[in-house]
N, C-alpha and C positions, 0 to 999 in steps of 0.2 A: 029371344030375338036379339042379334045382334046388330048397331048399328054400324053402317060403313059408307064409302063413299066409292060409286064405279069408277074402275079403272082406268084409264086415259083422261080425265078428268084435270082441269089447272087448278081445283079446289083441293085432291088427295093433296100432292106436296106440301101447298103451303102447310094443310092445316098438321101436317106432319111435322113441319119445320119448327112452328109454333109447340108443338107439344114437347118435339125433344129438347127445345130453348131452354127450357127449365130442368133436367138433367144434372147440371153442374151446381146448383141451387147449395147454398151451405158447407162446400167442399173446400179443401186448400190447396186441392192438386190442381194443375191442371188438366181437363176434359178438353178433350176435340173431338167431333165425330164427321163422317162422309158419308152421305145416305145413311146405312142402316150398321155401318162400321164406326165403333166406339175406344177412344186410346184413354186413358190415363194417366197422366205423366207425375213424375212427383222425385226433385234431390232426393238421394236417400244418404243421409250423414251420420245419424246414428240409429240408437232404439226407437225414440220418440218418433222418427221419421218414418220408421217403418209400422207403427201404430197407427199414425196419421194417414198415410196411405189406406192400410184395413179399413181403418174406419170411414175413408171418404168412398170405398169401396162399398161399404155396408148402407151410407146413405144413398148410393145409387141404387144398389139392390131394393131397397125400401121404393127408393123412385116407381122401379117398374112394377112392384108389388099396386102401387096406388094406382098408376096409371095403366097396368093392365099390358104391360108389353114385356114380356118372357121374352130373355135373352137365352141366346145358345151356349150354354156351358161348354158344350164338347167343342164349341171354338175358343174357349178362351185361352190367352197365351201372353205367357211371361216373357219380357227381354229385357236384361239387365246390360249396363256399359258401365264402365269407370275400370279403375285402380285398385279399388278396396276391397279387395277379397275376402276378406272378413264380416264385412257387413255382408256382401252377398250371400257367404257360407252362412248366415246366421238368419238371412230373413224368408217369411214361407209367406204366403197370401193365400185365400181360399174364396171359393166360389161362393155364390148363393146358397148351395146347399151343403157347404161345408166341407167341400171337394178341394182339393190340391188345386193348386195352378200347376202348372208344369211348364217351364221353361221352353221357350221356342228353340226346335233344333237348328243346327246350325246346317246353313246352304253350302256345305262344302265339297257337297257330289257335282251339283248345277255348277259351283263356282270352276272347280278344276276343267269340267266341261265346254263351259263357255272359254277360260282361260285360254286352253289348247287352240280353239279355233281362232280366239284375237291374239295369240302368239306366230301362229301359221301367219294371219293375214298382216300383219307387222312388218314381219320378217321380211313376208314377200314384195310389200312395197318397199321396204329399205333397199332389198337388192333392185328392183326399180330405180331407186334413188341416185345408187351409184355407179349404173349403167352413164349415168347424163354428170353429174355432182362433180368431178374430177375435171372433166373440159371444160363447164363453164366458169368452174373456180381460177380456171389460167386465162381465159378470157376477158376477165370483168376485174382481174389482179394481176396479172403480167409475172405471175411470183410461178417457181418453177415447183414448191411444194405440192404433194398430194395429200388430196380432202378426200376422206371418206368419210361417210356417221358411219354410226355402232349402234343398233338395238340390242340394252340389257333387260332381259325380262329379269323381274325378280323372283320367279321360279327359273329354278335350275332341270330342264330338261329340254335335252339336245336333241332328242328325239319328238319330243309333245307325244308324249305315252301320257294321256289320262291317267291312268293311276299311279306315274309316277307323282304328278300332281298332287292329286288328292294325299295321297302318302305324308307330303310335304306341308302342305295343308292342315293336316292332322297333328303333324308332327310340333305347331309351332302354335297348338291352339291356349297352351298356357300364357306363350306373351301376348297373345291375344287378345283370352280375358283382362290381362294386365294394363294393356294400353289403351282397353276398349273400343279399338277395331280387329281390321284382318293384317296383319302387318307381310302377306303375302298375296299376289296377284296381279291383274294386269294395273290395277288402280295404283302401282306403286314402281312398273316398272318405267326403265330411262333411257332417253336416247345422251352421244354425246358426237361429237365433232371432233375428230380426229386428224392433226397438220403434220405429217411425216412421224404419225406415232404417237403424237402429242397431244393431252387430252385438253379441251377446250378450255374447261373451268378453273384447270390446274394453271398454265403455262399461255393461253392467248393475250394479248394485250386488245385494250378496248378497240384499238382501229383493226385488230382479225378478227375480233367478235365481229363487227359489223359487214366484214366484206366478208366474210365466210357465211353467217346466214343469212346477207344477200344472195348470195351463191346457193344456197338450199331454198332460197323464197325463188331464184329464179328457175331452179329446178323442178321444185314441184308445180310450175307455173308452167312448166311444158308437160311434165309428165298428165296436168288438168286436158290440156287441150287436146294431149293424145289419147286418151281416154273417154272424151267428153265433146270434143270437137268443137269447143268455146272456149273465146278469150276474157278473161275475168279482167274487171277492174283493179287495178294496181297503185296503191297506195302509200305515201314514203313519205314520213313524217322526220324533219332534221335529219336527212340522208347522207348531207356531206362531211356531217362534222365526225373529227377524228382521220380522215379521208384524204390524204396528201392529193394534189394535182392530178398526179400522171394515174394513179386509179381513176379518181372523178372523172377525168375525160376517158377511159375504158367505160367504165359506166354509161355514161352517157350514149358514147358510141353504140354499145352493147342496148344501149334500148332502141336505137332508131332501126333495127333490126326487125323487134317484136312488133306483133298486130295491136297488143292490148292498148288501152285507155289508159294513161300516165298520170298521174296527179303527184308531183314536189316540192315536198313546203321545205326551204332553206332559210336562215337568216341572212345568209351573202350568196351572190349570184355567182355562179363558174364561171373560170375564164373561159375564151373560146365564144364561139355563135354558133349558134344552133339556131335552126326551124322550127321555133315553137312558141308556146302564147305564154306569155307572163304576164300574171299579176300582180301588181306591189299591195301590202295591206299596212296602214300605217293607225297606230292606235286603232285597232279594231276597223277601222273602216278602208274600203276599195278609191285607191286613187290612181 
């Protein structure tokens, strides 16, 4: 006779919670678990590191031996990160029953997959972008230069052929181990701002930083409402500095235009009158 406790039950959990609490009892690594999902983590710097691991390994197996709770071998799964190739080439870990661990394969099929389609979807709103990005950059700057962005993926495929992907993927999975991540993908690719050719980071001075991706904040702030048919809250924290006159009052001008909700905090007030509610804040307080 086994005992147990029915199912939908608010005693199962706890008395679940309580038993795997003790789990990590005597170990150096650390243990985290999620329902009935168990990680072990542990620096591995040298030999001794990697002993230390087995062995905290081998007190948990004992765990479930006492307490009666058979883990699933055939899920178990290695993943190593870092630099050290050497330790990794050199360290093995084994199951309860004395079984390999085998190393978690790498998500490089799903990766290039996914890639393709948030490369697709990127692209296609950047050209969105510069359908609108160009006008209003002459509107809200009186400057006769053309603003375009750029999406760089960091996969190189002009096509998005999946296996060109994957290919690439593949190709670069040594520096990968090396740096211990993916050092290719959408998680690493860039956009830039482009002023007659000119790339932003290289060559803009701090007052085109600001009225240029003004000009992309107010872009994507139409291209929201044509899409979504709602005007968002708009936000502008130290707006004017850096911002000679004759922009600021384009600025300004260029908002009494729009539906949304304005909110600008400045240290000094623009020349000019305007229609609108100001509050002074002096040492933290409304006066």
């Amino acid at each position: 006779m086994i005992s147990s406790v029915p199912q939908g039950t608010v005693l199962g959990p706890i008395l679940f919670l309580i038993l795997i609490g003790g789990i990590n009892d005597n170990t150096c690594s650390h243990v985290s678990f999620f329902a009935d999902d168990t990680r072990v983590l542990l620096a591995i710097t040298n030999e001794d590191d990697i002993q230390t691991l087995q062995n905290d390994l081998k007190i948990i197996y004992k765990w479930q031996q006492v307490n009666n709770m058979q883990f699933n071998e055939n899920k178990f799964e290695l993943l190593r990160y870092g630099k050290n190739q050497d330790i990794k080439d050199s360290a093995s870990y084994f199951g309860p029953n004395s079984r390999k661990i085998e190393q978690i394969q790498l998500w490089n099929e799903m990766l290039a997959k996914s890639a393709v389609q948030l490369m697709k979807h990127r692209n296609s709103y950047v050209e969105q972008v510069n359908q609108h990005l160009n006008d209003i950059f002459k509107d809200i700057s009186g400057r006769p230069e053309t603003l375009k962005l750029i999406y760089k993926p960091s996969l190189n495929s002009a096509d998005y052929e999946e296996k060109n992907c994957l290919q690439q993927l593949e190709k670069s999975l040594s520096r990968d181990l090396q740096y211990g991540f993916a050092v290719l993908g959408p998680h690493r690719d860039e956009y830039h701002l482009m002023m007659d050719g000119k790339k932003d980071r290289d060559f803009f001075s701090q007052g085109e930083f600001r009225i240029t991706n003004l000009s992309l904040k107010m872009t994507i702030n139409r291209l929201f409402y044509e899409g979504y048919q709602f005007y968002p809250v708009l936000i502008f924290d130290d707006l004017f500095s850096e911002l000679d006159d004759e922009v600021i009052n384009n600025v300004l001008q260029y908002f009494l235009t729009l539906k949304n909700q304005i909110f600008i905090t400045s240290t000094s007030e623009p020349s000019g009158s305007l229609t609108v509610k100001k509050f002074n804040i002096v040492k933290g307080e409304l006066v």
